[in-house]
Biopython code that builds the backbone (N, CA, C, O; Angstrom):
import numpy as np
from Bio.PDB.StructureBuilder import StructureBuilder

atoms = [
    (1, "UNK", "N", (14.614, 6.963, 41.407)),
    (1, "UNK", "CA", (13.324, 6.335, 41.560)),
    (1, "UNK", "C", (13.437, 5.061, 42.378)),
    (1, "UNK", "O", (12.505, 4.856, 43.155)),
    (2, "UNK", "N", (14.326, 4.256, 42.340)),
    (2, "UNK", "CA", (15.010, 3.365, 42.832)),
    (2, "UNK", "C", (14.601, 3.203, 44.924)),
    (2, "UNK", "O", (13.964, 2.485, 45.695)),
    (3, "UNK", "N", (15.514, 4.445, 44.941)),
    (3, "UNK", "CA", (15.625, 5.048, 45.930)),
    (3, "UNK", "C", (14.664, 4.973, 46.968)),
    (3, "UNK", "O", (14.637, 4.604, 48.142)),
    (4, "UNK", "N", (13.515, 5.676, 45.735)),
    (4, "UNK", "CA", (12.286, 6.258, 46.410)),
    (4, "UNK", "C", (11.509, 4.731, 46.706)),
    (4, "UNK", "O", (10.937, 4.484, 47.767)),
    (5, "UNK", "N", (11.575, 4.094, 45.941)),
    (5, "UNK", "CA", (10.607, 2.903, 45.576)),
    (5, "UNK", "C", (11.074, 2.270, 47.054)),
    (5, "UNK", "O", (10.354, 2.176, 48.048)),
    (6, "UNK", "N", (12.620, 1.820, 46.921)),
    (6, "UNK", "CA", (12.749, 1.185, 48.309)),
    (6, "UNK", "C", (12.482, 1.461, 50.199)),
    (6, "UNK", "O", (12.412, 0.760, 51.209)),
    (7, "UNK", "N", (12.386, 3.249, 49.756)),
    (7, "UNK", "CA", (11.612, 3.739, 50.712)),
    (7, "UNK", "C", (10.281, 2.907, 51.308)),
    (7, "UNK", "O", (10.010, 1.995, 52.089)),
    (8, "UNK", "N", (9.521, 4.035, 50.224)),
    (8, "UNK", "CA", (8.812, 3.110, 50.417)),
    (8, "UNK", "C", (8.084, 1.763, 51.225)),
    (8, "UNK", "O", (7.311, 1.641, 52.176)),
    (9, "UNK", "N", (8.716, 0.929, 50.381)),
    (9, "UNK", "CA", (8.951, -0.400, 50.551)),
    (9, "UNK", "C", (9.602, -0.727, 51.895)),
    (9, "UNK", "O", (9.671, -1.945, 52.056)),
    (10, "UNK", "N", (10.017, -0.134, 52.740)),
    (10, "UNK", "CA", (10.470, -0.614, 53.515)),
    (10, "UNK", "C", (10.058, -1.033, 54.856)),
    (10, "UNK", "O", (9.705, -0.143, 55.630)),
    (11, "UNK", "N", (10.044, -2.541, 55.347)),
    (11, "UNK", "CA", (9.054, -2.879, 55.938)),
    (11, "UNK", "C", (9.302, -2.830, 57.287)),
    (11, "UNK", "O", (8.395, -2.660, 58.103)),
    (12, "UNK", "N", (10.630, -2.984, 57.635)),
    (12, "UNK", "CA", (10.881, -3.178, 59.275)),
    (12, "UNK", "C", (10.630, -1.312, 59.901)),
    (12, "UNK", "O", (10.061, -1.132, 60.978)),
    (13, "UNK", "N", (11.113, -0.164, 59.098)),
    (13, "UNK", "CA", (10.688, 0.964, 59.411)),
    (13, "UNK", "C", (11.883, 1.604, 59.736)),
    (13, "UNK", "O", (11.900, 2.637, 60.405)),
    (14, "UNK", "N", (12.995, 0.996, 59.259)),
    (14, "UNK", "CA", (14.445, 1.382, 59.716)),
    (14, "UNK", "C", (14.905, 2.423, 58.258)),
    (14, "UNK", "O", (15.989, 2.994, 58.138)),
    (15, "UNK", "N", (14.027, 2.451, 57.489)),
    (15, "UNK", "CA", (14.227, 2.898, 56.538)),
    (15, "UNK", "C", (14.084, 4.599, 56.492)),
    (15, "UNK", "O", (13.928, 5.256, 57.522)),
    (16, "UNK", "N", (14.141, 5.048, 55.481)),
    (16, "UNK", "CA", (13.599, 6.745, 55.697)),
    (16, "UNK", "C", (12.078, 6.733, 55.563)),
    (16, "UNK", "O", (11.659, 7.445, 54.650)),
    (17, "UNK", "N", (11.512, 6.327, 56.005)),
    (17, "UNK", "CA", (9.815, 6.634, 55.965)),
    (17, "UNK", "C", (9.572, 7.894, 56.854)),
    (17, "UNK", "O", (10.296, 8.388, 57.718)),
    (18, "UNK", "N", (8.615, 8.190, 56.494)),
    (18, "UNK", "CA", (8.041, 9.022, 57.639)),
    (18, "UNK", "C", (7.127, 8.689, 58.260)),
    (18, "UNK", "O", (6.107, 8.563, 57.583)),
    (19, "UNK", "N", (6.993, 8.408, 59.650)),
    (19, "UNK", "CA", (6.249, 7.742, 60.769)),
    (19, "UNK", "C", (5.202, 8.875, 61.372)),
    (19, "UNK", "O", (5.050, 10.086, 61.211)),
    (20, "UNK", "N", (4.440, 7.642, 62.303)),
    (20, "UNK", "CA", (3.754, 9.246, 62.865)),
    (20, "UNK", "C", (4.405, 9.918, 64.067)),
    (20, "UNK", "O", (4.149, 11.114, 64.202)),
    (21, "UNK", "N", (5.155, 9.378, 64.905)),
    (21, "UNK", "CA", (5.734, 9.684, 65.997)),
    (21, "UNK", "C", (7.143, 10.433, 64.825)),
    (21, "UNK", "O", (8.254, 10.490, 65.352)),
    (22, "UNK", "N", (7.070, 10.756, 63.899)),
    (22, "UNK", "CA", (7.950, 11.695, 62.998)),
    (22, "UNK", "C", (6.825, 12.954, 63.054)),
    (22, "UNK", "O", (7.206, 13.819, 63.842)),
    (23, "UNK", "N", (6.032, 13.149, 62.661)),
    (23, "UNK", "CA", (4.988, 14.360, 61.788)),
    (23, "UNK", "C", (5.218, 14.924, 62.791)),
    (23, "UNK", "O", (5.303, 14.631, 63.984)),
    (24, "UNK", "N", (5.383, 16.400, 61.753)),
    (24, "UNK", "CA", (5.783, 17.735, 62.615)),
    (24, "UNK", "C", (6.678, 17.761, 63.745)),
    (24, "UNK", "O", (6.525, 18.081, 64.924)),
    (25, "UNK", "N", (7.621, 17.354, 63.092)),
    (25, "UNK", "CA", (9.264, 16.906, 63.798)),
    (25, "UNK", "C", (10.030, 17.286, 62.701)),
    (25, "UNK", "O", (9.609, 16.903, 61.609)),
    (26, "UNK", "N", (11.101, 17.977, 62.724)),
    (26, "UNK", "CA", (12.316, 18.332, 61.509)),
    (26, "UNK", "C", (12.460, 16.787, 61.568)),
    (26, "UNK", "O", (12.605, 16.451, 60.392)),
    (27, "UNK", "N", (12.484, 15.952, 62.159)),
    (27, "UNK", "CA", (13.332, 14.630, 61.372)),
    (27, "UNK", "C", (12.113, 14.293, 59.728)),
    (27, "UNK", "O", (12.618, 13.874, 58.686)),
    (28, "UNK", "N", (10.751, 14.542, 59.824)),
    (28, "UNK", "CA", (10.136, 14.085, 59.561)),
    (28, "UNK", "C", (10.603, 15.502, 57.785)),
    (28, "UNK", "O", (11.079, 15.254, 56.677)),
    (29, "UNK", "N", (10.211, 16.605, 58.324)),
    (29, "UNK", "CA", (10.657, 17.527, 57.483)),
    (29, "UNK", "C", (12.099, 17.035, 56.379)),
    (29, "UNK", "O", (12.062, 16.910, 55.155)),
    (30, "UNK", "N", (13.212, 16.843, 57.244)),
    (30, "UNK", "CA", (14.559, 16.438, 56.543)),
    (30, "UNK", "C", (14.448, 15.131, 55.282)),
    (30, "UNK", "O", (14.965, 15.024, 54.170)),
    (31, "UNK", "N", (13.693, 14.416, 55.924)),
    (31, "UNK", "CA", (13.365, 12.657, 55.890)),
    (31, "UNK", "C", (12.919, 13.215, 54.184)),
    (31, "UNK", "O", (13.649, 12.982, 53.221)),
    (32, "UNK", "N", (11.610, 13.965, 54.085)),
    (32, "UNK", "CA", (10.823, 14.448, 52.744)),
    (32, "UNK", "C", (11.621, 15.575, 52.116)),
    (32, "UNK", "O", (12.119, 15.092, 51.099)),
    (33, "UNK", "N", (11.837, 16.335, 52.186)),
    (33, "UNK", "CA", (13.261, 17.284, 51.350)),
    (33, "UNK", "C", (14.130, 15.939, 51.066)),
    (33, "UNK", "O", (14.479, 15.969, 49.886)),
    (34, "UNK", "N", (14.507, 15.010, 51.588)),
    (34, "UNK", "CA", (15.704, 14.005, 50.762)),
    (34, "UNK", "C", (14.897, 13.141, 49.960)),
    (34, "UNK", "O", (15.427, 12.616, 48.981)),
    (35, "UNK", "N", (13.713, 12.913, 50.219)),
    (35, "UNK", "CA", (12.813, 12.054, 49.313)),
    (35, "UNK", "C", (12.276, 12.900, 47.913)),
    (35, "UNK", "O", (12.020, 12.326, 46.854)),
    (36, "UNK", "N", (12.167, 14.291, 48.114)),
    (36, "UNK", "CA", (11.817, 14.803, 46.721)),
    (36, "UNK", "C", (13.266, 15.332, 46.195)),
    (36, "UNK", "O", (13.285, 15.469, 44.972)),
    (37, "UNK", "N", (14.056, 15.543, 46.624)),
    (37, "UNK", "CA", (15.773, 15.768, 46.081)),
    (37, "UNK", "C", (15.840, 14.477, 45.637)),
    (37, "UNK", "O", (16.158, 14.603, 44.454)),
    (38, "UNK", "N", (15.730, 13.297, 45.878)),
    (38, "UNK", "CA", (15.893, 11.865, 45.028)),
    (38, "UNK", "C", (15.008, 11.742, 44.572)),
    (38, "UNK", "O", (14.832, 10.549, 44.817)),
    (39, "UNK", "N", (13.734, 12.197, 43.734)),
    (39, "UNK", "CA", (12.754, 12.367, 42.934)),
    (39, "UNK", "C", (13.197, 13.230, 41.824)),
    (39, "UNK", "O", (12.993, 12.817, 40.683)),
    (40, "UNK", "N", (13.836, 14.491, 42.012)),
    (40, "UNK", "CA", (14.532, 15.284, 41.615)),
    (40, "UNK", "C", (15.457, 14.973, 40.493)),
    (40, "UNK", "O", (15.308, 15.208, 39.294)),
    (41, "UNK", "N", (16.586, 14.315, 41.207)),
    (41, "UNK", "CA", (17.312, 13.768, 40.761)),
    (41, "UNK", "C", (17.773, 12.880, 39.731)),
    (41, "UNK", "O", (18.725, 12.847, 38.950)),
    (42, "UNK", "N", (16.080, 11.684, 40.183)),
    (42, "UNK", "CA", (15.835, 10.548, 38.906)),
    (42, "UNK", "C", (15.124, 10.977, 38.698)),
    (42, "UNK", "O", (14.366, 10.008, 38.696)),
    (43, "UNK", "N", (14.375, 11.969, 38.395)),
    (43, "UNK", "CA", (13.423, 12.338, 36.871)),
    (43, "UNK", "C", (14.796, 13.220, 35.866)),
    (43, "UNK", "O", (14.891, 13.448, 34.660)),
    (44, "UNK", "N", (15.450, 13.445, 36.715)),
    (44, "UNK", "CA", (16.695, 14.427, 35.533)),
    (44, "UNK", "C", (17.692, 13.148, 34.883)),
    (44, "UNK", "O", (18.186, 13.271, 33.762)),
    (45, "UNK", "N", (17.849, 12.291, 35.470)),
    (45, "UNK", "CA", (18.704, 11.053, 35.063)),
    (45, "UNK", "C", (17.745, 9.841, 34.250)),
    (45, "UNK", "O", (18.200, 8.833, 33.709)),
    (46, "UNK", "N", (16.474, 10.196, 34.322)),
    (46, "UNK", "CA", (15.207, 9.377, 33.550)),
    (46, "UNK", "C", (14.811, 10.225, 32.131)),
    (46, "UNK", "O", (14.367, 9.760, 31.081)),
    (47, "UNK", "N", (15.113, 11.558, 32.455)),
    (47, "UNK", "CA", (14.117, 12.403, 31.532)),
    (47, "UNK", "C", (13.123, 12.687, 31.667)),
    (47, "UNK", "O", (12.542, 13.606, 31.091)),
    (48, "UNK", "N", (12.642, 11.854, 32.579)),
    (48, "UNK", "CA", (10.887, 12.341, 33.325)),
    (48, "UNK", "C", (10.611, 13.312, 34.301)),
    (48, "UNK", "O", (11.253, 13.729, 35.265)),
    (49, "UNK", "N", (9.484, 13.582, 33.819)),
    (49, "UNK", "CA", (9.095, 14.568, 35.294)),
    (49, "UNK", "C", (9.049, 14.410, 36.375)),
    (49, "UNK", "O", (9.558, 13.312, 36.598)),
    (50, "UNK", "N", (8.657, 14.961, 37.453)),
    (50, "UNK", "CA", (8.691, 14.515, 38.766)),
    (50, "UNK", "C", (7.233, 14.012, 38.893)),
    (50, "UNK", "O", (6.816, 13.028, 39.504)),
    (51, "UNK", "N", (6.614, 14.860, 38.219)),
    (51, "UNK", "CA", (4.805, 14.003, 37.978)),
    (51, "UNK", "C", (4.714, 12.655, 37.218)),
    (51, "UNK", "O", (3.893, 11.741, 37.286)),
    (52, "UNK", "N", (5.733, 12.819, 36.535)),
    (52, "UNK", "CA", (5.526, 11.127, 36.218)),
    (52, "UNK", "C", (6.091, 10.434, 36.895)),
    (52, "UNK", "O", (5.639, 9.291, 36.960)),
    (53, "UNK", "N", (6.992, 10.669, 37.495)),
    (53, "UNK", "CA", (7.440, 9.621, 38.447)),
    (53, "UNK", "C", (6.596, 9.413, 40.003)),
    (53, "UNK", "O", (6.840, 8.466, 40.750)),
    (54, "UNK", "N", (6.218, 9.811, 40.117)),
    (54, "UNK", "CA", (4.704, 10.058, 41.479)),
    (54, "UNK", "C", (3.915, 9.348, 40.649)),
    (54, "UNK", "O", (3.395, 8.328, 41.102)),
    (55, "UNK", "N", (3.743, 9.616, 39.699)),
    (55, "UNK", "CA", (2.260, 8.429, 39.385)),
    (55, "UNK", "C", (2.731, 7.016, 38.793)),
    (55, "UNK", "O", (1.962, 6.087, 38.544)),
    (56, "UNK", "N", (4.390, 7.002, 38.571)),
    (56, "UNK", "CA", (4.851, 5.598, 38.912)),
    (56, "UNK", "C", (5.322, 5.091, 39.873)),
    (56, "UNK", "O", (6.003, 4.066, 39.849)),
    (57, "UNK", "N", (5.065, 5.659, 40.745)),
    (57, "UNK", "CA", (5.346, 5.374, 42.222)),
    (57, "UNK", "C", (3.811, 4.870, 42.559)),
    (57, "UNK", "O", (3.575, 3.777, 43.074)),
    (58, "UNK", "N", (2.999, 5.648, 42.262)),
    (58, "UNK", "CA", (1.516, 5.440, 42.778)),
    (58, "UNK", "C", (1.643, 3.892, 42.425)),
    (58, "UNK", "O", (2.150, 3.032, 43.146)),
    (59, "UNK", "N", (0.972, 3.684, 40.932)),
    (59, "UNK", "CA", (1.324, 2.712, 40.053)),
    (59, "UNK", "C", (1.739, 1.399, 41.199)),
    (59, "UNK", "O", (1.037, 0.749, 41.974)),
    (60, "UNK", "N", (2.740, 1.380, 40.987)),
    (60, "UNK", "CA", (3.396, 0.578, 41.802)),
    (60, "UNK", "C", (3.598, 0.250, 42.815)),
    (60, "UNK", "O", (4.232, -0.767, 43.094)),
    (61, "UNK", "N", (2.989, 1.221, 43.807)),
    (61, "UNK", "CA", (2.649, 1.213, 45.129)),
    (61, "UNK", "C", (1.188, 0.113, 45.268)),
    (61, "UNK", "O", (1.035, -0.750, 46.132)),
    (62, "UNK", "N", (0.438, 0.385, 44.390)),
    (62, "UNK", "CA", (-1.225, 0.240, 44.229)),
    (62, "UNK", "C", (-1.492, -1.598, 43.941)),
    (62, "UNK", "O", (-2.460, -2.322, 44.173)),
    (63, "UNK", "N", (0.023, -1.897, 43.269)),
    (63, "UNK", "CA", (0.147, -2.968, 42.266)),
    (63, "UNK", "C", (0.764, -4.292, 42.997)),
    (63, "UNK", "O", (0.957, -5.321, 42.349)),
]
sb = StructureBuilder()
sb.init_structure("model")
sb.init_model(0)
sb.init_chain("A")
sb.init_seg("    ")
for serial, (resi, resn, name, xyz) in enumerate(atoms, 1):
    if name == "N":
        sb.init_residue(resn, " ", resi, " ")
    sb.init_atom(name, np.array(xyz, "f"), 0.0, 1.0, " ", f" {name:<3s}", serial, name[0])
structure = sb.get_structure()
């Protein structure tokens, strides 16, 4: 979740975001398969779902 959050968060754009000069580009494809595999991942190492962790992402995105 960590992970994801700092995504996110990341402001200069050097980060894994997905851009628009990404959409409908495999980089953009690869970029989101590693963002829900680390969603994946920390809901199995949290115990949470992957739906709860999206709406603590929302959450916290919003906040």
């Amino acid at each position: 979740m960590i992970r994801l959050l700092e995504r996110m968060r990341a402001a200069d754009g050097s980060g894994e975001r997905i851009s628009d000069r990404m959409l409908g580009t495999g980089e953009a494809m690869c970029t989101c398969a590693a963002l829900v595999a680390d969603m994946i991942i920390d809901a199995g190492q949290e115990g949470a779902s992957v739906a709860a962790l999206l709406e603590k992402a929302k959450r916290e995105g919003a906040g």
